[in-house]
C-alpha positions in Angstrom: 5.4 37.1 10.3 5.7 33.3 10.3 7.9 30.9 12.2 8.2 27.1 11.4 9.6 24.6 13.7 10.8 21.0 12.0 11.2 18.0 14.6 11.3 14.4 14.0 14.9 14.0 12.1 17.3 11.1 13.1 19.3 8.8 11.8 18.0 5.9 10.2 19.0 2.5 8.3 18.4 2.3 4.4 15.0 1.0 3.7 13.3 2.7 6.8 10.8 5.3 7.5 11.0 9.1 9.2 8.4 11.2 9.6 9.1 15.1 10.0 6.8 17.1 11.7 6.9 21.1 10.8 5.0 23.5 13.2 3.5 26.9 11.9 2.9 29.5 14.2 1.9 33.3 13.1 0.2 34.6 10.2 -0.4 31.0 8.4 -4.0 32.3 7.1 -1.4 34.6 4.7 0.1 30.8 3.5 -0.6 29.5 0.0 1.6 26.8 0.1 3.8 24.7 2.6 6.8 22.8 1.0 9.6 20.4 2.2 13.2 21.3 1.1 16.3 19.4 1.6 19.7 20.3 1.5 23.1 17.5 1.4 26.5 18.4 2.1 27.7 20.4 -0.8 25.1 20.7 -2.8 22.2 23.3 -3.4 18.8 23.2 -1.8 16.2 21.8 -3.6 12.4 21.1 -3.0 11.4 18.0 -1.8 7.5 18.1 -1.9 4.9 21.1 -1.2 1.4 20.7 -0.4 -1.4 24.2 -0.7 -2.6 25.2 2.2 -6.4 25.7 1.1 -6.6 22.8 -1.2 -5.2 19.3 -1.2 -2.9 19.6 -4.1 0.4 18.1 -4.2 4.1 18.0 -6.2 6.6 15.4 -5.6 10.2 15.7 -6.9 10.7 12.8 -9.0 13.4 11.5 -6.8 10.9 11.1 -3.9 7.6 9.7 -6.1 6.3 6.9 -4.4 8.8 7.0 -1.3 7.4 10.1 0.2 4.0 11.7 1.1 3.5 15.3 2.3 0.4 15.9 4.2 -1.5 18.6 6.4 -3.4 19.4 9.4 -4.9 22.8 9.0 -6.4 23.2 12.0 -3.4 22.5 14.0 -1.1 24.1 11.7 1.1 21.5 10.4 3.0 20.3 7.9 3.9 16.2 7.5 6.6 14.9 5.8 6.2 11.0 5.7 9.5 9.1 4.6 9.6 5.6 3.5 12.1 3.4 2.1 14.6 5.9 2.7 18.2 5.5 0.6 21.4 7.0 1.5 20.7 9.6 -0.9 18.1 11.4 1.4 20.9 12.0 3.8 20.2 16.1 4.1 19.2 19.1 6.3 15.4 18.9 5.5 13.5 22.4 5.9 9.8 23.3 5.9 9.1 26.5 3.8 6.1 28.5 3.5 4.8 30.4 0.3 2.8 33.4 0.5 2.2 34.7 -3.0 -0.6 32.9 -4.8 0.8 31.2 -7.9 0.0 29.3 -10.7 1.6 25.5 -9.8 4.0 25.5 -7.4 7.3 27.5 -7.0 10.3 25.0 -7.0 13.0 27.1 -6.4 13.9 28.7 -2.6 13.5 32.1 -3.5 10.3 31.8 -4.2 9.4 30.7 -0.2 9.5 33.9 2.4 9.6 31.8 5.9 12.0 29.4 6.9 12.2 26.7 9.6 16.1 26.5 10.8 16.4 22.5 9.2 16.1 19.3 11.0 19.2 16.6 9.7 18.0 13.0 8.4 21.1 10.7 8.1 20.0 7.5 6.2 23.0 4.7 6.6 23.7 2.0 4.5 
């Protein structure tokens, strides 16, 4: 079992930064990778970015290249989420994810992630 706590949501003007925090607690040795996924009103979840737990590899979704950067701290068991330049577009429920079957790449779809945080909102205002 794994739990995963997200903090550092809020609301924000367009242009600024967030940075989400997600805390791992458990069996995070089992982890292969740690993702971010978001999810607006109405629409279906979708990843974000992920990060692998034992390596420093990294996917962006194209709509965050650039604007975003998803980092790690192993020994503390975290899982960064840096925002910049933030549109009204990022408005969502963001959720940190965890992936415990090795894989070639990285999974983009939710199904493929077993633990869940319960979401931390981001409101960007224009």
């Amino acid at each position: 079992q794994m739990q995963l706590v997200e903090s550092g949501g809020g609301v924000v003007q367009a242009g600024g930064s967030l940075r989400l925090s997600c805390a791992a607690s458990g069996r995070t040795s089992s982890t292969y990778v740690m993702a971010w996924f978001r999810q607006a009103q109405g629409k279906e979840r979708e990843i974000v970015a992920a990060i692998r737990w034992r390596a420093d590899n990294t996917y962006y979704a194209d709509s965050v290249k650039g604007r975003f950067t998803i980092s790690k701290v192993n020994a503390e068991n975290r899982v960064y989420l840096q925002m910049s330049s933030l549109k009204a577009e990022d408005t969502a429920v963001y959720y940190c994810a965890a992936d415990v079957t090795l894989k070639i790449g990285f999974a983009k779809v939710p199904n493929a992630y077993l633990y869940w945080g319960q979401g931390t909102q981001v409101a960007v205002s224009s």
